[in-house]
N, C-alpha and C positions, 0 to 999 in steps of 0.2 A: 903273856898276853894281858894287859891292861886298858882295862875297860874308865871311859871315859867318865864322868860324876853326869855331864848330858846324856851319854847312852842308859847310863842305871837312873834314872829318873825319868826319862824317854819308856822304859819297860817298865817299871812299877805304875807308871804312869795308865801306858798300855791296860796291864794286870785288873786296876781299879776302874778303868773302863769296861771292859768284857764282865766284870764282876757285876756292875750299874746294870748294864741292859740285861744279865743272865736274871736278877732278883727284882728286875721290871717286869719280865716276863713272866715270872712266875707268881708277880702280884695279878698282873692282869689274867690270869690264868684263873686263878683262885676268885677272884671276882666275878667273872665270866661266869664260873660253874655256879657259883651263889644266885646268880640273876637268875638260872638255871632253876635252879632249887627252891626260888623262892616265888616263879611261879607255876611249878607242881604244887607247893605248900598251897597255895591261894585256889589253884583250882580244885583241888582236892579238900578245903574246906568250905565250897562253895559249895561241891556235891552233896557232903556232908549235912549242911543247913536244909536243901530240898528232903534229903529223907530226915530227920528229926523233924523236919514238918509235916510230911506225909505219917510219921507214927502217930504223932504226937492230935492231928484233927481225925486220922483212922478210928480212934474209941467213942 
């Protein structure tokens, strides 16, 4: 059985396709969770500044 030089370039072709969209996916993934992350980080040092001001005029 002897495969075409079109069909083995048709599948490797394929191959680097499904490869593209798998480590797109998983950029946008990892990005997504960062937006995520970065606004816990922000809320959570907003809270932070209300009480170091609350100690800080408490004395």
């Amino acid at each position: 059985m002897k495969i075409s030089r079109s069909k083995i370039i048709a599948i490797v072709t394929g191959f680097i396709s499904i490869l593209i969209c798998i480590l797109y996916l998983l950029l946008i993934t990892v990005f997504d969770f960062r937006s995520f992350l970065n606004d816990q980080i922000t809320i959570h040092s907003a809270n932070m500044a209300a009480i170091f001001f609350e100690i800080l005029h408490s004395r």
